[in-house]
Wavefront OBJ file of the C-alpha trace (Angstrom):
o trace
v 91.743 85.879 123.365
v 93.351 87.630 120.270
v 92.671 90.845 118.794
v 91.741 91.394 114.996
v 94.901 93.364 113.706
v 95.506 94.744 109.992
v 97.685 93.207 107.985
v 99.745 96.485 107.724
v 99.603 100.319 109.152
v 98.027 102.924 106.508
v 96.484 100.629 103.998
v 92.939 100.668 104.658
v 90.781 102.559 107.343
v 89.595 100.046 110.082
v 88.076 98.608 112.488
v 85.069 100.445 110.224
v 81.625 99.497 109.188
v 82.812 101.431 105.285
v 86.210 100.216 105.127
v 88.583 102.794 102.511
v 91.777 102.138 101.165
v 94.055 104.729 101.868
v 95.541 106.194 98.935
v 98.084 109.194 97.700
v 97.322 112.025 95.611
v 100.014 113.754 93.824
v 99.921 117.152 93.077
v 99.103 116.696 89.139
v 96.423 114.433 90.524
v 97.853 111.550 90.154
v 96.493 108.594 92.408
v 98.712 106.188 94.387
v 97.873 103.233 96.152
v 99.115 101.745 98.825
v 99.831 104.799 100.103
v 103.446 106.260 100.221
v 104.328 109.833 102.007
v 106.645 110.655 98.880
v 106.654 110.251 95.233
v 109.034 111.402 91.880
v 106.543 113.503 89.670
v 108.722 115.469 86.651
v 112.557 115.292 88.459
v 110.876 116.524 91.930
v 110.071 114.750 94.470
v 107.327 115.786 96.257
v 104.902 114.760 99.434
v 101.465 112.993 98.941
v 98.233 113.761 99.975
v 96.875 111.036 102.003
v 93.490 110.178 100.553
v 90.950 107.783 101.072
v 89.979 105.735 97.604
v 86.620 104.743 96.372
v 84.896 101.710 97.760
v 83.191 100.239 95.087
v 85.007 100.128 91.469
v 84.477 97.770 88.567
v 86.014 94.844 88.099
v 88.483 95.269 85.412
v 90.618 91.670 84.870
v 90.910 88.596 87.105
v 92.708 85.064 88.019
v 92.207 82.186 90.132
v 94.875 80.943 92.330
v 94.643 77.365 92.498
v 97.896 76.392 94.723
v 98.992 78.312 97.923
v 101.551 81.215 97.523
v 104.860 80.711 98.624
v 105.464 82.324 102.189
v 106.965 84.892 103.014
v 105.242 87.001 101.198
v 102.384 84.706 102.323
v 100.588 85.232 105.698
v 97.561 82.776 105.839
v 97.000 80.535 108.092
v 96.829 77.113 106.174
v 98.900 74.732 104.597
v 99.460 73.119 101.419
v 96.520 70.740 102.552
v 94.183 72.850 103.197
v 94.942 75.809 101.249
v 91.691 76.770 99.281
v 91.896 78.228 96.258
v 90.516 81.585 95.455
v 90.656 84.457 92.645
v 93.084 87.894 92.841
v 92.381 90.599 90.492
v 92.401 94.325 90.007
v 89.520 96.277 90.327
v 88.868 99.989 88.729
v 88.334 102.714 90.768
v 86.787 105.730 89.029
v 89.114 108.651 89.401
v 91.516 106.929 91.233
v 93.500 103.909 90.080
v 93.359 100.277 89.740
v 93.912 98.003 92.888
v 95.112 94.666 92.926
v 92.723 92.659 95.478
v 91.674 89.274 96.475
v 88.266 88.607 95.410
v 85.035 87.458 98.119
v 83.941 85.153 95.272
v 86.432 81.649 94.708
v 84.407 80.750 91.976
v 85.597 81.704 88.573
v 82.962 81.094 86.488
v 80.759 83.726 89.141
v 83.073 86.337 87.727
v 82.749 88.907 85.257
v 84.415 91.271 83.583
v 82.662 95.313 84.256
v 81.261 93.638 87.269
v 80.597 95.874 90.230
v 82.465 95.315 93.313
v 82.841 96.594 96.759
v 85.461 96.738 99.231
v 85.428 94.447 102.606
v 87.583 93.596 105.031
v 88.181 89.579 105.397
v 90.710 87.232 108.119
v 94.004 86.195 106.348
v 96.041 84.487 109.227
v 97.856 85.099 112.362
v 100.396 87.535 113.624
v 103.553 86.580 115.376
v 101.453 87.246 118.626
v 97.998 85.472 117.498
v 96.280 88.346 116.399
v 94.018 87.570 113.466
v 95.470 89.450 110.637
v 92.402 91.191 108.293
v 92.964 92.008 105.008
v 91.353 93.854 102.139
v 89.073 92.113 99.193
v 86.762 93.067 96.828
v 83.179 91.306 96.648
v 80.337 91.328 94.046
v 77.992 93.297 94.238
v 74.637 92.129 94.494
v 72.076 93.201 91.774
v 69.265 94.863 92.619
v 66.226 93.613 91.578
l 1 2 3 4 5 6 7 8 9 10 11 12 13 14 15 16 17 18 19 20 21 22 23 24 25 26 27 28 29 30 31 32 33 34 35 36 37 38 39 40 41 42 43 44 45 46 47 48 49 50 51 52 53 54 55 56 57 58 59 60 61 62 63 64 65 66 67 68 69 70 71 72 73 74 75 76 77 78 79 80 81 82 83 84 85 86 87 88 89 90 91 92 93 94 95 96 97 98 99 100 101 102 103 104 105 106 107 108 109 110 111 112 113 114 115 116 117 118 119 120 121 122 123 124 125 126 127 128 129 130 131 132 133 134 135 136 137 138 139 140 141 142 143 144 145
């Protein structure tokens, strides 16, 4: 049986029912994301605050991705056959930054612009070892009414 691994160390907080991406704060205030330990600000280089960043921000452009990445950098688990396609884009996260993310929703057309979105956590692919690989995303949020 395989384990459910992230996709990389210090880039979101899980196994977590409120997943977090883990961000840097500089010490003008500044936010960085993905996290680094240092960063240039002025000629100095100085050491970042780890932080963890908003989980719900507003959608702020988008894409679809209608053929399958080239790999490496490319970790899922499918093929050019049965690659589905799906939508990337970043979302705004008040006080923080913008963060480039896949997107829950494949459809397009579902998507707009302002929309509210929340952070998940979603399966990519396998590890070397069979581990399923998780990785962030962003997904709708669904109006209240």
């Amino acid at each position: 049986m395989s384990d459910q691994v992230a996709v990389a160390e210090d880039l979101f907080t899980w196994p977590s029912d409120n997943p977090a991406l883990i961000g840097g704060r500089a010490s003008n205030g500044k936010v960085f994301f993905p996290y680094r330990q240092f960063v240039v600000i002025d000629g100095q280089r100085e050491e970042l605050e780890k932080i963890e960043l908003p989980r719900r921000g507003r959608l702020w452009t988008f894409t679809s991705q209608a053929f399958r990445p080239t790999s490496p950098p490319y970790a899922g688990d499918d093929d050019a056959e049965s690659f589905t396609p799906f939508t990337v884009g970043y979302v705004t996260l008040e006080g923080a930054c913008h963060v480039e993310a896949r997107l829950t929703e494949p459809d397009p057309s579902k998507l707009t612009i302002g929309q509210e979105m929340e952070l998940v956590v979603e399966p990519l692919g396998k590890d070397s070892n069979g581990n399923q690989t998780m990785i962030y995303a962003f997904a709708p949020v669904a109006e209240e009414g």
